[in-house]
BAZA-712042 format. One line per field, with one value per residue (C-alpha): residue number from 1; residue in three letters; x, y, z. Coordinates in steps of 0.02 Angstrom, whole numbers, m for minus. Each point is the difference from the previous one (the first is absolute). Layout:
num <- NUM; ... .
residu <- ALA; ... .
x <- X; ... .
y <- Y; ... .
z <- Z; ... .
END
This chain:
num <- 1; 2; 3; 4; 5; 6; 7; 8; 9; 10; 11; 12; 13; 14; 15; 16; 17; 18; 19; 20; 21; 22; 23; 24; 25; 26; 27; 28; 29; 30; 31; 32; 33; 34; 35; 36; 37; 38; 39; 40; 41; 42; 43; 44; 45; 46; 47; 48; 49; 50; 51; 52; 53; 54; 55; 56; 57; 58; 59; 60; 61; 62; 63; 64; 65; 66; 67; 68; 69; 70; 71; 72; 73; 74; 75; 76; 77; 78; 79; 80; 81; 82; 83; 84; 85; 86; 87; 88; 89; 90; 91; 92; 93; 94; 95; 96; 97; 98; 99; 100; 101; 102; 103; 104; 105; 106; 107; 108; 109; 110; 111; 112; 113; 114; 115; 116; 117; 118; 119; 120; 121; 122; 123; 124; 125; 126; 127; 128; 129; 130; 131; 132; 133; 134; 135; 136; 137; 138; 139; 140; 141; 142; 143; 144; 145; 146; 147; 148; 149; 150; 151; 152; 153; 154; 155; 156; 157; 158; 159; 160; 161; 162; 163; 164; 165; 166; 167; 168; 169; 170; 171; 172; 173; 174; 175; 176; 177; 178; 179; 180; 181; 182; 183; 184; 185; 186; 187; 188; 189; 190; 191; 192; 193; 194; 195; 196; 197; 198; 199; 200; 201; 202; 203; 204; 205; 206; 207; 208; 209; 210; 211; 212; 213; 214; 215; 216; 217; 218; 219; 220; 221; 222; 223; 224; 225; 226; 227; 228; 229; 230; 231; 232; 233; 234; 235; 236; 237; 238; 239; 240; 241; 242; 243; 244; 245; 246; 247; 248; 249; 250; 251; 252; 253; 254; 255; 256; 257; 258; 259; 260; 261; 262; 263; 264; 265; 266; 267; 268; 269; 270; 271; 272; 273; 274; 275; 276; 277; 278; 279; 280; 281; 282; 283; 284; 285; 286; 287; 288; 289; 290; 291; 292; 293; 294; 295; 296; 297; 298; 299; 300; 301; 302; 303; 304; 305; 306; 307; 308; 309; 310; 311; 312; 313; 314; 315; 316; 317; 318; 319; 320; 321; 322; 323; 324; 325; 326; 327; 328; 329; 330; 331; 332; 333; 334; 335; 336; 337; 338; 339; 340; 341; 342; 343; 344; 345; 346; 347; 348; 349; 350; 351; 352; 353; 354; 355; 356; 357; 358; 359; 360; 361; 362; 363; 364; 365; 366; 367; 368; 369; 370; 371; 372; 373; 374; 375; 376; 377; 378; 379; 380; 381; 382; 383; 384; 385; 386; 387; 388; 389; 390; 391; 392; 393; 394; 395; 396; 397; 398; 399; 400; 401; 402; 403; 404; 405; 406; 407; 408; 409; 410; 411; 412; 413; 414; 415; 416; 417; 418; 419; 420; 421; 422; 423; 424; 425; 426; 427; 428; 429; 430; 431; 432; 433; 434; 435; 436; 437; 438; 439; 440; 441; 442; 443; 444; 445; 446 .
residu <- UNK; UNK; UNK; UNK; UNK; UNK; UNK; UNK; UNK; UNK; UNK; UNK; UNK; UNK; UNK; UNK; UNK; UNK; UNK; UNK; UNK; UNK; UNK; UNK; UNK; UNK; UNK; UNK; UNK; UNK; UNK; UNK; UNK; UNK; UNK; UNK; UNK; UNK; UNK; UNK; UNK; UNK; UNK; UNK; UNK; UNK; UNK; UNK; UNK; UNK; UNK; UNK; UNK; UNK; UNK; UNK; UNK; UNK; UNK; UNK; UNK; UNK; UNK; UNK; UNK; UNK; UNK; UNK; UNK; UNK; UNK; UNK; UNK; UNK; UNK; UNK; UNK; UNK; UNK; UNK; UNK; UNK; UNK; UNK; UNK; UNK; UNK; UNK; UNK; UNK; UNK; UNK; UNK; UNK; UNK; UNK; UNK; UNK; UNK; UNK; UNK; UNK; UNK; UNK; UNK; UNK; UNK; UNK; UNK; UNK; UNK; UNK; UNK; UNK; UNK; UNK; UNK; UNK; UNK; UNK; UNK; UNK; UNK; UNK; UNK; UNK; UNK; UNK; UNK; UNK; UNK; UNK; UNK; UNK; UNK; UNK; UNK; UNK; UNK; UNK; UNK; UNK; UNK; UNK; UNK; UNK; UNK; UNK; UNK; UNK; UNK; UNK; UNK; UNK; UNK; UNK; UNK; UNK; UNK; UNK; UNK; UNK; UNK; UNK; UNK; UNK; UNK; UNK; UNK; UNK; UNK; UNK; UNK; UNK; UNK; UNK; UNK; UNK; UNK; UNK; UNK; UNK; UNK; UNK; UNK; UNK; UNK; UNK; UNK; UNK; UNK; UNK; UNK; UNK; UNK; UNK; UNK; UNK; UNK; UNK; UNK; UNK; UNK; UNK; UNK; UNK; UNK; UNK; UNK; UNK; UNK; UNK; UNK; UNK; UNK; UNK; UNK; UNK; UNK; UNK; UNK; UNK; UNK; UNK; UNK; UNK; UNK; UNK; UNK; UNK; UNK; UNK; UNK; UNK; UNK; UNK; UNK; UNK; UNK; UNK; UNK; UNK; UNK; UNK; UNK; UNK; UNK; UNK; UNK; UNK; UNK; UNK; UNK; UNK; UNK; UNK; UNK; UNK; UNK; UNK; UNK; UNK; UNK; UNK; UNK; UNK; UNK; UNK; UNK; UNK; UNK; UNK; UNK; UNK; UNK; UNK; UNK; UNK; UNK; UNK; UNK; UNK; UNK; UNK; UNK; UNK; UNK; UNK; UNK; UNK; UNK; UNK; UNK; UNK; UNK; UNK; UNK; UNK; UNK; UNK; UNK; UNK; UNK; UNK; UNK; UNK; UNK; UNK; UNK; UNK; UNK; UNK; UNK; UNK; UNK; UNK; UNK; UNK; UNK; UNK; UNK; UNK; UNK; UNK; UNK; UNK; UNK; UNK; UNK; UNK; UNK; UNK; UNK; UNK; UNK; UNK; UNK; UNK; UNK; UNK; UNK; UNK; UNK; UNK; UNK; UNK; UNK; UNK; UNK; UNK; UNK; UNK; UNK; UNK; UNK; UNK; UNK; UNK; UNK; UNK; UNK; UNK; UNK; UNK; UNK; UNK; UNK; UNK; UNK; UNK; UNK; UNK; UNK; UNK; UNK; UNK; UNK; UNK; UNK; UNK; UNK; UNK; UNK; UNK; UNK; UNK; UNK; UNK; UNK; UNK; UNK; UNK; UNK; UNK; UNK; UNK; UNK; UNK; UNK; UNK; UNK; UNK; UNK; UNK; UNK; UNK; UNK; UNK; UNK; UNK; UNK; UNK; UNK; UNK; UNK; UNK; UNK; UNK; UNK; UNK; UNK; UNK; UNK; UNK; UNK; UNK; UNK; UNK; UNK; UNK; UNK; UNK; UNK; UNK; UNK; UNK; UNK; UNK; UNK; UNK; UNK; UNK; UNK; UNK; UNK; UNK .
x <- m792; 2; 145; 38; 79; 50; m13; 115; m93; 154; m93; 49; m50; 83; 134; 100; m158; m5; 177; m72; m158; 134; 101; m121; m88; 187; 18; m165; 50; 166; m102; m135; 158; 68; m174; m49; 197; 2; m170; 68; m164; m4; m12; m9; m200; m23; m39; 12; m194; m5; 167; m84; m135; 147; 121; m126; m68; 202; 13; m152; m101; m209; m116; m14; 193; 21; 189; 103; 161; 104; m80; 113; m43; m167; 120; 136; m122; m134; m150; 101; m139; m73; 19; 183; 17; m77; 109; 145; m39; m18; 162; 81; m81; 67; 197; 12; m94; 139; 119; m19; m25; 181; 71; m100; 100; 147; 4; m45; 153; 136; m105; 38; 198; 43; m76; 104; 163; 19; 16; m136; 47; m166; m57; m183; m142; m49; m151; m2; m81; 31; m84; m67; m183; m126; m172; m162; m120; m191; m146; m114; 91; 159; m15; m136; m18; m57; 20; 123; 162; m32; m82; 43; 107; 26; 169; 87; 37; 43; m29; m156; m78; m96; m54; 60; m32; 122; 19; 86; 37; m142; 23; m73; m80; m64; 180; 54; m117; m95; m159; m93; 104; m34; 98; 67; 54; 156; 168; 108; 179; 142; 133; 137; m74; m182; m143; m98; m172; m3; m172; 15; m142; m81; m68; m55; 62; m31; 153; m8; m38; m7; 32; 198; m46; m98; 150; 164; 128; 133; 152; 143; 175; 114; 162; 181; m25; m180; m101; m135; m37; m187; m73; m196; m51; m131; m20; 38; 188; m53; 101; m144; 108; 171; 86; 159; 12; 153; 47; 200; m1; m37; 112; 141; m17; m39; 149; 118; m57; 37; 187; 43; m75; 107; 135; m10; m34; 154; 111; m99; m55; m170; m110; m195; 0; m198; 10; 56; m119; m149; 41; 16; m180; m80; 68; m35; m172; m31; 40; m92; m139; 7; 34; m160; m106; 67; m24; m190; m38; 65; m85; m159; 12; 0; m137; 111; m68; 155; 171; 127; 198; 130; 18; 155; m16; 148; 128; 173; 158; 120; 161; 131; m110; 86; m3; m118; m59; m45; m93; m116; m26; m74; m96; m67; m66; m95; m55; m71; m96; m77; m48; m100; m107; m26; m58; m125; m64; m35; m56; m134; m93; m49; m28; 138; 100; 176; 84; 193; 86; 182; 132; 137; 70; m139; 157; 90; m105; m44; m199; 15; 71; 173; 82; 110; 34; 184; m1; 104; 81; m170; m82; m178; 73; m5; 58; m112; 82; m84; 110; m145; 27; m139; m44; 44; m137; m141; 43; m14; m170; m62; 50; m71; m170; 8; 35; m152; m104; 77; 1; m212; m6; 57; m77; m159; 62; m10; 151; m4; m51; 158; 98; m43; 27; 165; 38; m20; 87; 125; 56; m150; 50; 126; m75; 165; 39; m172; m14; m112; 23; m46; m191; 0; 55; m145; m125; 33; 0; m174 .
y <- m135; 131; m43; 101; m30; 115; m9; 109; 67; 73; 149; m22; 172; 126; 17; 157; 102; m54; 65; 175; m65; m103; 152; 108; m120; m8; 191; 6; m150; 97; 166; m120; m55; 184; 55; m130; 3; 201; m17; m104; m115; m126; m151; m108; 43; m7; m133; 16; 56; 131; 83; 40; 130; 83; 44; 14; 140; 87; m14; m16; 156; m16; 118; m54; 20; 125; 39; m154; 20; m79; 62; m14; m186; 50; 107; m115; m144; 76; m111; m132; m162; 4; m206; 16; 128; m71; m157; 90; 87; m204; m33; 138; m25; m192; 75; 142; m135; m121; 148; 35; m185; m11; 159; m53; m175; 88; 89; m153; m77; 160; 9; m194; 30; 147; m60; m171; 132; m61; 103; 16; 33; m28; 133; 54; m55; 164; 38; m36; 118; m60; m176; m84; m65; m67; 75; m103; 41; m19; m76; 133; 149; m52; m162; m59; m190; 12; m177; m165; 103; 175; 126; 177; 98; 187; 63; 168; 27; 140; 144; m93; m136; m105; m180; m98; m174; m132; m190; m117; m209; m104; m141; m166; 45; m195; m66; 119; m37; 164; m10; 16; 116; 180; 122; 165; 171; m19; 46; 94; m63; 26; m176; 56; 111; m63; 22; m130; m6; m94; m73; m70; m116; m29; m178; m54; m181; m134; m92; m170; m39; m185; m77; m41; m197; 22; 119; m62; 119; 25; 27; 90; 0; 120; m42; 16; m119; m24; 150; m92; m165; m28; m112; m36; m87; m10; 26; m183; 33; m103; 61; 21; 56; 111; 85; 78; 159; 69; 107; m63; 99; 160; m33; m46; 188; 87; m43; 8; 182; 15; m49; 98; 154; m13; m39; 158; 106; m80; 64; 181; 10; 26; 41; 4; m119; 34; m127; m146; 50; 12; m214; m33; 112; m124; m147; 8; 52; m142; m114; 86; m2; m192; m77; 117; m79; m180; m5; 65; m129; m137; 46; 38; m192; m61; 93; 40; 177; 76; 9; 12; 86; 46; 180; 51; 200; m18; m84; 76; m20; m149; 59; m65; 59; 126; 30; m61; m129; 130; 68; m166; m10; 154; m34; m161; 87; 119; m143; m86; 141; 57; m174; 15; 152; m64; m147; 77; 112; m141; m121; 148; m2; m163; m5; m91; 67; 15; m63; 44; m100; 8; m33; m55; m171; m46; m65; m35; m147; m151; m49; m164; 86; m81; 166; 104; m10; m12; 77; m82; 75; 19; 131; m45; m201; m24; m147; m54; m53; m170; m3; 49; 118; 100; 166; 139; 108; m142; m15; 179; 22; m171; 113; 155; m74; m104; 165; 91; m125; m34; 207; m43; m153; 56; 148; m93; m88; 72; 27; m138; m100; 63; m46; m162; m49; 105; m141; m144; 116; 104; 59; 114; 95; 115; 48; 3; m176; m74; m121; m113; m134; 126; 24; m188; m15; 128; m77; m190; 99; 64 .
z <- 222; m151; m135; m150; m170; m126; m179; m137; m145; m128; m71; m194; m98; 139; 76; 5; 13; 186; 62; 44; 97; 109; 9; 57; 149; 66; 18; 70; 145; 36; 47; 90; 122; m17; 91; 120; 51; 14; 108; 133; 44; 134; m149; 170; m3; m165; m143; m196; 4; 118; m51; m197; 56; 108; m129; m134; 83; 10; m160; m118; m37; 12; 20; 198; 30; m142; 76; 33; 98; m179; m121; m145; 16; m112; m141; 0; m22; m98; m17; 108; m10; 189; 22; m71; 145; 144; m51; 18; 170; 64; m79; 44; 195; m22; m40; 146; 133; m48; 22; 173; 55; m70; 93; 172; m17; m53; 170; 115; m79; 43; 170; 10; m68; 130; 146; m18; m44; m176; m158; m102; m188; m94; m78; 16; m139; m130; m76; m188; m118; m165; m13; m175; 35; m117; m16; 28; m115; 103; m79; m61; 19; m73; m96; m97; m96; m158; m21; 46; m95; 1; 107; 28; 128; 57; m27; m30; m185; m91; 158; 61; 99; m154; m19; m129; m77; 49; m55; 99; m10; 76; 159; 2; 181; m26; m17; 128; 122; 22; m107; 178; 94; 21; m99; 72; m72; m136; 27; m138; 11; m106; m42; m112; m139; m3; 121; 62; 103; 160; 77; 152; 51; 180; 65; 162; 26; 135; 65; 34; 215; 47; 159; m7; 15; m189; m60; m138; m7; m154; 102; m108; 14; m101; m11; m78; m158; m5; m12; 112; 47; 49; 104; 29; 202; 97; 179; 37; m63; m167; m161; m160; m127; m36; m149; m25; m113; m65; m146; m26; m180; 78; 163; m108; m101; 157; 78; m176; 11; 193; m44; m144; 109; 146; m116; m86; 172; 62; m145; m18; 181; 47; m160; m15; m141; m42; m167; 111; 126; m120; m54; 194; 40; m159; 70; 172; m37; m121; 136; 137; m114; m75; 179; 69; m134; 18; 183; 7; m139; 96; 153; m116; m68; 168; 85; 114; 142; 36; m67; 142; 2; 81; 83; m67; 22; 122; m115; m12; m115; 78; 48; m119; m146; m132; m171; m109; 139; 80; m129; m43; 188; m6; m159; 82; 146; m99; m121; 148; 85; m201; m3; 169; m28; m185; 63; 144; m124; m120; 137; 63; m168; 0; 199; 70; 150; 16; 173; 67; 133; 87; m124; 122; m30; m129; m108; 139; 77; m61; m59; 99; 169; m20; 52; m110; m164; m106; m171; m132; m98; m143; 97; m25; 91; 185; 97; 152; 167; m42; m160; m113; m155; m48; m79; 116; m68; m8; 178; 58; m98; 109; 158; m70; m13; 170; 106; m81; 58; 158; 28; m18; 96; 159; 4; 30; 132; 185; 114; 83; m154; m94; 136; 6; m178; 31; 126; m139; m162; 82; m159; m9; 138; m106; m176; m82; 33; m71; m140; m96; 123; 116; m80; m28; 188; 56; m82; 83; 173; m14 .
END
């Protein structure tokens, strides 16, 4: 599979001098939309590639189409670089396709509403014109390296399209992992007052494919206290290794912050509150982003082929839950899904697959198929039916891992195969109610 990874170069002898250039490429998309919306095209038939001659031709002048249908485009954007333009026109083709996907769903939903004689209050999608896009800059025509922290770039300045000499802070491609990637086209973008150059880089990379039998899996629970607890098995149900990761510092502020925001939208009402928001943004990212890097290192240590989670996509708020428990619910939820596609994102550049099995009653069951568990009152403590305490999350990651391989296992099996085994671990006939016992059980049936 291809992966990418982008690299920000802060450009550190310009800055203002780019804020027209910007300008201009987003009056130029906004006509783009203007056209290919006032023309009416069946977009249904038609990809990003085919749709540039089409529009170039309505409203580019050459001396084969020496009258285009718009041809103010040419006098309001005199000199307009062609690559800037036919990236706009895809852009633009990308915005107006997305459009009328939106309206066509739109409609089956009212169709849907009235025929079933409810009201239907949702209003329909409308086409933006105004948008605030980034230029790429193409190798050759727009960007040229003059070395490994300057180069020089076409831009309008001063009434005219004219390159200039930029300098910009160098990446360790080495440290980053890139030396021996390919490197695309740069991307202008503006954060805060400065503009930075972004390089995104292309790899093709081979994930790892072994029988399930050969395979260990580092199966991850993320939970209330513990950001995750990791465990590494095999397919014989045999526990390797596990970790627990938490950041209580960072918890502890997050959720200091939480309080004194619903406090203060309780007494003033609902407020946007964009300065507490900003700490909760930084913190929630910092532990997205330190529990990503924790968890692929582990599984790194241990050789392990595929990290395995819940699916959680369909997760909703308990009822009971107001205020600012409410709010960290929420947080937590989005915490846990950041920490997901960080972590298949890092897991794809160094090869390893990421798995997702059922979620229900992964907490709820015992490892050692005693039946349901009793939480004390520490949340991350359950009580066994045996009498056992034991970590509630170490427990669910033990049944997270099982059912991936389980999931595998039977698949190989026949019908009447699966049936048979079925007949000796009846547990394995529901997916919700299997265990670690349950893969321990499997394997001393066949």
């Amino acid at each position: 599979m291809n992966i990418a990874k982008t690299l920000s170069h802060k450009i550190t002898n310009h800055s203002r001098i780019f804020d027209e250039t910007v300008d201009i490429y987003n009056r130029a998309l906004s006509f783009m939309i203007y056209v290919i919306q006032e023309e009416c095209l069946d977009l249904t038939e038609l990809n990003a590639k085919s749709i540039v001659p089409i529009v170039e031709k309505l409203i580019h002048r050459t001396k084969s189409n020496p009258f285009p249908k718009y041809s103010r485009f040419d006098e309001e954007f005199y000199k307009f670089p062609s690559y800037f333009r036919r990236g706009c026109i895809a852009s633009a083709f990308g915005k107006v396709k997305s459009y009328h996907s939106n309206y066509r769903n739109w409609e089956k939903e009212e169709e849907l509403a009235l025929s079933e004689g409810k009201k239907f209050k949702k209003k329909p999608p409308t086409l933006s014109f105004q948008h605030k896009e980034f230029p790429v800059f193409y190798k050759g025509n727009m960007f040229k390296r003059k070395d490994e922290v300057s180069a020089k770039i076409k831009v309008f300045h001063q009434n005219d399209w004219v390159w200039i000499d930029i300098t910009y802070k160098e990446q360790d491609l080495f440290k980053r992992g890139v030396w021996d990637w390919k490197e695309n086209n740069p991307k202008l973008v503006k954060r805060g007052k400065k503009y930075f150059l972004h390089i995104s880089y292309e790899h093709k990379v081979k994930l790892t494919k072994k029988d399930i039998q050969e395979q260990k899996v580092c199966a991850v629970d993320l939970g209330l206290t513990n950001s995750a607890v990791c465990s590494v098995m095999d397919a014989k149900g045999t526990v390797l290794a596990r970790t627990f990761i938490n950041q209580a510092k960072e918890k502890d502020r997050l959720y200091h912050i939480t309080n004194k925001l619903r406090n203060v939208q309780r007494q003033s009402g609902w407020i946007s509150a964009p300065n507490y928001w900003r700490q909760i943004n930084g913190y929630q990212t910092h532990i997205v982003q330190d529990t990503s890097h924790h968890i692929v290192q582990f599984a790194l240590h241990h050789q392990c082929d595929v990290i395995v989670f819940e699916y959680l996509d369909q997760m909703k708020v308990p009822k009971g839950y107001w205020g600012a428990k409410k709010l960290r619910f929420k947080l937590h939820v989005w915490r846990e899904k950041g920490i997901q596609n960080k972590v298949e994102e890092m897991a794809h550049y160094v090869g390893m697959r990421v798995s997702r099995i059922n979620a229900r009653n992964t907490s709820a069951l015992a490892y050692d198929g005693s039946g349901k568990v009793k939480r004390n009152k520490k949340k991350d403590l359950a009580t066994f039916q045996t009498g056992k305490v034991y970590h509630a999350d170490l427990s669910a990651s033990y049944n997270i891992g099982a059912r991936y391989f389980l999931r595998d296992l039977l698949k190989s099996f026949s019908e009447k195969e699966r049936l048979s085994i079925q007949a000796k671990v009846p547990e394995l006939a529901k997916r919700t109610s299997q265990t670690l016992s349950s893969l321990i059980s499997l394997n001393r049936a066949i």
